[in-house]
TIPA-307056 format. One line per 8 residues: number of its first residue (from 1); for each residue x, y, z of C-alpha. Coordinates in nm, 2 decimals, always signed. Each point is the difference from the previous one (the first is absolute). Layout:
<atoms>
NUM> X:Y:Z | ...
</atoms>
This chain:
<atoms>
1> +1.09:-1.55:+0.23 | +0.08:+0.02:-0.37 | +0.27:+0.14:-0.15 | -0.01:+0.31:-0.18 | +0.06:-0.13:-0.33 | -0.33:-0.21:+0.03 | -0.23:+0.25:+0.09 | -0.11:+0.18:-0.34
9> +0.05:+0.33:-0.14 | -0.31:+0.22:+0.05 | -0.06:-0.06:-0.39 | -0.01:-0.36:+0.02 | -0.20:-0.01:+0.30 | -0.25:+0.24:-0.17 | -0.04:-0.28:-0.25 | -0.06:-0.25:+0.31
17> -0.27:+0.22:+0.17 | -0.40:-0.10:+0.00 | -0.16:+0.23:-0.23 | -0.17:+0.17:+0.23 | +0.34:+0.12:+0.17 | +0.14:+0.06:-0.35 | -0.29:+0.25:-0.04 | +0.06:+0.17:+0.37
25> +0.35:+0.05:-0.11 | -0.12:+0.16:-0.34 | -0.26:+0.25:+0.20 | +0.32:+0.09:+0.20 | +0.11:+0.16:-0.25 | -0.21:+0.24:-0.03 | -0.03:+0.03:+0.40 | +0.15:+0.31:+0.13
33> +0.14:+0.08:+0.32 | +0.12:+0.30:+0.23 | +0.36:+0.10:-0.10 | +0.05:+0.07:+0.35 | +0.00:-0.36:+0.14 | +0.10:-0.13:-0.40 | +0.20:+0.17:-0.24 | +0.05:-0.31:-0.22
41> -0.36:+0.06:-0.16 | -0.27:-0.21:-0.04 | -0.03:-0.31:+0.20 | +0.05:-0.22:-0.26 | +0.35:+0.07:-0.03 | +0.03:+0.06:+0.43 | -0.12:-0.38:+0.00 | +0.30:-0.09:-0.29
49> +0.22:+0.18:+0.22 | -0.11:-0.19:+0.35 | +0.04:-0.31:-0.19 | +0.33:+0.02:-0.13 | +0.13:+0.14:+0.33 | -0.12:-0.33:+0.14 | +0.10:-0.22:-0.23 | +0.31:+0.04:+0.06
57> -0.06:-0.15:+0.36 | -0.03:-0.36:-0.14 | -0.29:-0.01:+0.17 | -0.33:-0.07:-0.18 | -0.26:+0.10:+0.23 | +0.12:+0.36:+0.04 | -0.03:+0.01:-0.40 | -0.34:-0.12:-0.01
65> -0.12:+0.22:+0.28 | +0.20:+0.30:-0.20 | -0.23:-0.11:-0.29 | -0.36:+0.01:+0.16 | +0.12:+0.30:+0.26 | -0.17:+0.32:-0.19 | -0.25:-0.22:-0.20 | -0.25:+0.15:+0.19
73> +0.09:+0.36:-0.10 | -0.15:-0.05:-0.34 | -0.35:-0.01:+0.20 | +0.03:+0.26:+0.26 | +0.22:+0.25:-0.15 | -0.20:+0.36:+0.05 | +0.09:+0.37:+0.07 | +0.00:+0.07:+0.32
81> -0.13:+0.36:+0.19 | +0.36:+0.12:-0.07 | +0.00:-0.07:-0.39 | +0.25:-0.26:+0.03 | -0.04:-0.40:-0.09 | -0.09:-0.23:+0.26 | -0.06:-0.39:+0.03 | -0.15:-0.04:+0.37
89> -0.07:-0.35:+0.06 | +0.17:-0.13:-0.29 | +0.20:-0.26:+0.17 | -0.33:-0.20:+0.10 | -0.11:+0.03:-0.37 | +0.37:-0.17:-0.11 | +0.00:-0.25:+0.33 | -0.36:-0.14:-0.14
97> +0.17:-0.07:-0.36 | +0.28:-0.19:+0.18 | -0.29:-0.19:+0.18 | -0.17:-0.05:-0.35 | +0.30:-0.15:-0.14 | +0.20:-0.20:+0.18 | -0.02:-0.26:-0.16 | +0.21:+0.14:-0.24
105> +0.23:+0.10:+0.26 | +0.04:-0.30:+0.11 | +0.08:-0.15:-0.37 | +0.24:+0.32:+0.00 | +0.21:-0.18:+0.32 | -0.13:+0.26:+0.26 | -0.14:-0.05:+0.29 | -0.38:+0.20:-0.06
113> -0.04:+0.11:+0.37 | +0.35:+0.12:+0.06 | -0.09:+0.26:-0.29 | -0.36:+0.06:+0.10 | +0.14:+0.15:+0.29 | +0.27:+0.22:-0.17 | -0.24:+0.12:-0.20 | -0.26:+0.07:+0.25
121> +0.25:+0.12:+0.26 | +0.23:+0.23:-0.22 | -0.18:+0.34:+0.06 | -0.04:-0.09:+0.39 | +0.40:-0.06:+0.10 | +0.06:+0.41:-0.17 | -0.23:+0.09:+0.28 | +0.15:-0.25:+0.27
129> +0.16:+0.32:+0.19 | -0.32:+0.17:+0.05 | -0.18:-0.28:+0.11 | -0.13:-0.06:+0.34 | +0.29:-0.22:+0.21 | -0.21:-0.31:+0.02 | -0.14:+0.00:-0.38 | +0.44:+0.05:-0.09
137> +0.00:-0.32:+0.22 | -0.20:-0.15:-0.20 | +0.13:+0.06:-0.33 | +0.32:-0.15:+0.11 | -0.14:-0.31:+0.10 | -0.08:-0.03:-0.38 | +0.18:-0.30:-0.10 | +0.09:+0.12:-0.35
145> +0.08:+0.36:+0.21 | +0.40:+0.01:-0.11 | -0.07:-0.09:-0.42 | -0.29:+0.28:+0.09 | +0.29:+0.19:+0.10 | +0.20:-0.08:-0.30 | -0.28:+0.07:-0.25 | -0.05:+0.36:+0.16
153> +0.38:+0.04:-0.12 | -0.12:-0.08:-0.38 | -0.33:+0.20:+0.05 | +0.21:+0.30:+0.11 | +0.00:+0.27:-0.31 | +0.25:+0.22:+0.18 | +0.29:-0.22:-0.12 | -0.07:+0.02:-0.31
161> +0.32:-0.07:-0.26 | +0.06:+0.17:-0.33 | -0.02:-0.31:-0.15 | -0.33:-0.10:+0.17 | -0.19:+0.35:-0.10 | +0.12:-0.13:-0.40 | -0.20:-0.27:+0.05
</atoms>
């Protein structure tokens, strides 16, 4: 694990990122989503927020993964019947751009499958007490399941500081 003076700021990692992310991160800006679930805005600055919460952790695969997490949002962000913003099926769309590059994840110290699978998995775990006993089972036999854990923490909008809705 690094320490979490090495890991860099969202800034200079922004500077680091393939272009193709860089450009994700850009459309994010200009993705909305439902104030219900996040009252931080657009998902730009919900993925700025992730990050920094996990930086702090040391740990550079949770920072990564808070990175590529809501990609996908920028894709499948639509209206739902309800008139609110919705991103079903985003995490597969983000979990395919970890796939795409990680090489550069690799160059970036982190292990590429360890954040594939917080990525992919990060929608799934909020559901983990409606699901079926067997498919909870499952879940927790997920080797990454305890940083999954973590990252749900970071993902989690309903802790938001004063400082963090500045951002």
């Amino acid at each position: 694990m690094r320490a979490r003076n090495v890991i860099p700021t969202f800034d200079e990692i922004y500077e680091l990122l393939p272009d193709e992310i860089k450009s994700y991160l850009d459309r994010c800006a200009d993705t909305p989503q439902s104030p219900d679930w996040h009252p931080e805005g657009c998902v730009l600055t919900h993925i700025k927020i992730v990050y920094n919460r996990a930086r702090q952790t040391g740990d550079i695969n949770q920072a990564i993964a808070a990175i590529f997490h809501d990609l996908g949002k920028a894709d499948t962000t639509s209206k739902n019947k309800r008139g609110t913003w919705s991103a079903h099926g985003h995490e597969h769309f983000s979990a395919r751009l970890v796939e795409k590059y990680k090489k550069w994840i690799g160059e970036m110290g982190a292990q590429w499958f360890q954040v594939y699978n917080i990525v992919k998995e990060h929608m799934r775990i909020k559901q983990m007490d409606k699901m079926r006993p067997a498919k909870q089972e499952q879940l927790r036999q997920n080797q990454w399941f305890d940083k999954l854990n973590k990252f749900t923490q970071f993902d989690d909008m309903r802790t938001l500081t004063d400082d963090e809705k500045n951002i």
